[in-house]
C-alpha positions in Angstrom: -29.1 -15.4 10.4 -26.9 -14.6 12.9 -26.1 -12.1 15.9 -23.8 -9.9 17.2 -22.3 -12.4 18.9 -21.1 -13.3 15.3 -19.4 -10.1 14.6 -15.4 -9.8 13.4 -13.5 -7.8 12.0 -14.1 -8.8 8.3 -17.3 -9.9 8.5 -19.5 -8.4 5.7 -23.6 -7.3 6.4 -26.0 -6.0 5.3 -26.8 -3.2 6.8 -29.5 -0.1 6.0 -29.9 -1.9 2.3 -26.2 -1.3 2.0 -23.1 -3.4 2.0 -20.8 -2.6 4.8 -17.5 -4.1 6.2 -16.8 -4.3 10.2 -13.5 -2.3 10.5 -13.4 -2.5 14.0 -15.7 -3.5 16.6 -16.2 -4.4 21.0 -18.5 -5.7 23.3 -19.4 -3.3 26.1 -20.8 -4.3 29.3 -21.9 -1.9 31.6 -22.3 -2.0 35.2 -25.9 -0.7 34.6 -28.0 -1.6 31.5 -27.7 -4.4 29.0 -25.1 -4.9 27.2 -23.9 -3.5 23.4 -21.7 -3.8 20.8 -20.0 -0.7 19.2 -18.9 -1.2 15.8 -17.0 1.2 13.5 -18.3 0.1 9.9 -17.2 0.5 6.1 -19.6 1.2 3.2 -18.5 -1.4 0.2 -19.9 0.9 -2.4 -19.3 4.6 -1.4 -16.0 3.7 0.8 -17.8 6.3 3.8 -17.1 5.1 7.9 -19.2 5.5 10.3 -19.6 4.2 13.9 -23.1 2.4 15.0 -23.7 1.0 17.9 -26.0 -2.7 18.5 -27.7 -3.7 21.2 -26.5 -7.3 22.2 -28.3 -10.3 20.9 -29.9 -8.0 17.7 -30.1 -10.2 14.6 -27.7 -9.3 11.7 -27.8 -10.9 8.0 -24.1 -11.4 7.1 -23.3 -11.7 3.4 -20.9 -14.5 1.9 -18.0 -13.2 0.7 -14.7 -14.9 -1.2 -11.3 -13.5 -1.2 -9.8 -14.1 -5.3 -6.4 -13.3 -6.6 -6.5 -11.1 -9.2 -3.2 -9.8 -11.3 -3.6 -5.7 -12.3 -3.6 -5.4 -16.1 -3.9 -1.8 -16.7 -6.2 1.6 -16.3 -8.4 3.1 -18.9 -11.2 6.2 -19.1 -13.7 3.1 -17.6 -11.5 2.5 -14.4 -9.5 -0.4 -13.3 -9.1 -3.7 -15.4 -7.6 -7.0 -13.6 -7.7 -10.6 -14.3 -8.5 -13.9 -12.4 -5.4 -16.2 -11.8 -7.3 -19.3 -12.3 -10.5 -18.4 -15.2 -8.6 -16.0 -16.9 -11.6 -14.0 -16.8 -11.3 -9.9 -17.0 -13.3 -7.4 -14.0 -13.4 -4.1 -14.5 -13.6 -2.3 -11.6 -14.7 1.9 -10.9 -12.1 4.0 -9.5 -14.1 4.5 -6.5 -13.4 0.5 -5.7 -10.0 0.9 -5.9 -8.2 1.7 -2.7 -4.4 3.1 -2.9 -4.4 2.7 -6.8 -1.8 5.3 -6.9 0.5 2.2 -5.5 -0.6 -0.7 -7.9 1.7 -1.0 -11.0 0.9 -3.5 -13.6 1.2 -7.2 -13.3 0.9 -7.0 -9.3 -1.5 -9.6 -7.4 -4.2 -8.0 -5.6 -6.8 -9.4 -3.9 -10.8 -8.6 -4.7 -13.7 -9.3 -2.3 -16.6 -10.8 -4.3 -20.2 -11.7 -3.6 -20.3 -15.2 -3.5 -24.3 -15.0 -4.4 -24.6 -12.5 -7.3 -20.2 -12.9 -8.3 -20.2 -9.2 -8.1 -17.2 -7.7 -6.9 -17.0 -5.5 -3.5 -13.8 -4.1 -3.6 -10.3 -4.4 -4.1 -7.4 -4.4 -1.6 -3.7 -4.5 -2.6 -1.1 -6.3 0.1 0.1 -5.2 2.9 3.6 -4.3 1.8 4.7 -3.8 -2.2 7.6 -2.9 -3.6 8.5 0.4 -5.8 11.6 2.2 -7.4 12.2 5.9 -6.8 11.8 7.6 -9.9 12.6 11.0 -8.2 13.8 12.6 -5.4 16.0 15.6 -4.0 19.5 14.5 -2.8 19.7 14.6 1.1 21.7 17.4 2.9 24.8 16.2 4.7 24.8 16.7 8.1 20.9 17.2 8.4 20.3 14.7 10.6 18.3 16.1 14.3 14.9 14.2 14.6 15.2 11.9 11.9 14.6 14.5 8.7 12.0 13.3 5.6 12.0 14.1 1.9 9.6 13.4 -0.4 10.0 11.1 -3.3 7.9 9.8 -6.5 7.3 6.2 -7.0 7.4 4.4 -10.6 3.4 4.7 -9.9 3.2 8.1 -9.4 2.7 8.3 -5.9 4.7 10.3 -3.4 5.9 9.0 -0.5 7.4 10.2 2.6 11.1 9.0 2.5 14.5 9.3 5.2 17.3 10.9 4.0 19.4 8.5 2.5 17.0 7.2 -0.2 18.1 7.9 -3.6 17.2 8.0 -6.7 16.4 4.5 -8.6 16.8 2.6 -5.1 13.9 -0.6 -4.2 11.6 0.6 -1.2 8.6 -1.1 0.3 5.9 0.9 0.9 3.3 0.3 3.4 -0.4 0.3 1.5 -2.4 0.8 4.7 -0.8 4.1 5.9 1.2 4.8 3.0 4.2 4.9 4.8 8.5 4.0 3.7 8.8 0.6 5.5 12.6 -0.4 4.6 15.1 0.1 1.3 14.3 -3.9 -0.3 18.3 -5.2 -1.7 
């Protein structure tokens, strides 16, 4: 068992007979009172935030969790199928476990949090930065250029993303997964 003197960011517990992830958290000290811990935390099986607050020294029940590389093989009617780099061995995972899947095209690695206890998997997160080709976009205006101007293009995923001006069509871009923002043209 541990405390909140334990808590991270990452750290997964077990919360209200739930799984939950700390997103963010801080230690408070008032000038008056004991002391707290606010925590903003992340439901592994519904996906929902919400903030709760601990009083300092309160006894938590962390979960052992393992990080495994996992290669995307393809989507059917039953959700997400991937398979373990090492075992070989297919997961198939609901939609609802699948962060950004509108991003994920076949073959790439992603990463799935498992319980190490029952081998179940939590969720799935994709890297920080991948990179896609622009299936489709308008052509830029010449001369359009006052506050840095965006378009909108379509991925080889599906996805649209928010693009500058001089992206065409067919060019590499990486994509940032966490806010689902251009990051640079990729040569």
């Amino acid at each position: 068992m541990a405390t909140t003197a334990d808590i991270r960011n990452g750290l997964v517990i077990n919360f209200n007979n739930d799984l939950y992830s700390i997103v963010e958290f801080l230690h408070v000290k008032p000038g008056k009172g004991p002391a707290f811990v606010r925590t903003k935390l992340k439901s592994l099986t519904s996906g929902k935030q919400f903030d709760n607050t601990f009083n300092s020294g309160v006894t938590i029940y962390p979960v052992r969790v393992e990080r495994r590389k996992f290669q995307y093989l393809f989507e059917d009617e039953f959700g997400f199928n991937f398979m373990d780099n090492e075992t070989f061995e297919q997961v198939l995972l609901n939609k609802s476990m699948v962060e950004m899947a509108d991003l994920m095209k076949e073959g790439q690695e992603v990463e799935i949090l498992m319980n190490a206890e029952t081998e179940q998997p939590l969720t799935c997160e994709l890297p920080p930065f991948v990179e896609l080709r622009v299936t489709y976009t308008e052509p830029g205006v010449k001369g359009d250029t006052a506050n840095s101007p965006k378009k909108p293009a379509t991925v080889e995923t599906g996805a649209t993303i928010t693009v500058p001006l001089f992206i065409e069509q067919d060019e590499l871009i990486k994509v940032d997964t966490r806010t689902y923002a251009y990051a640079e043209r990729v040569k």
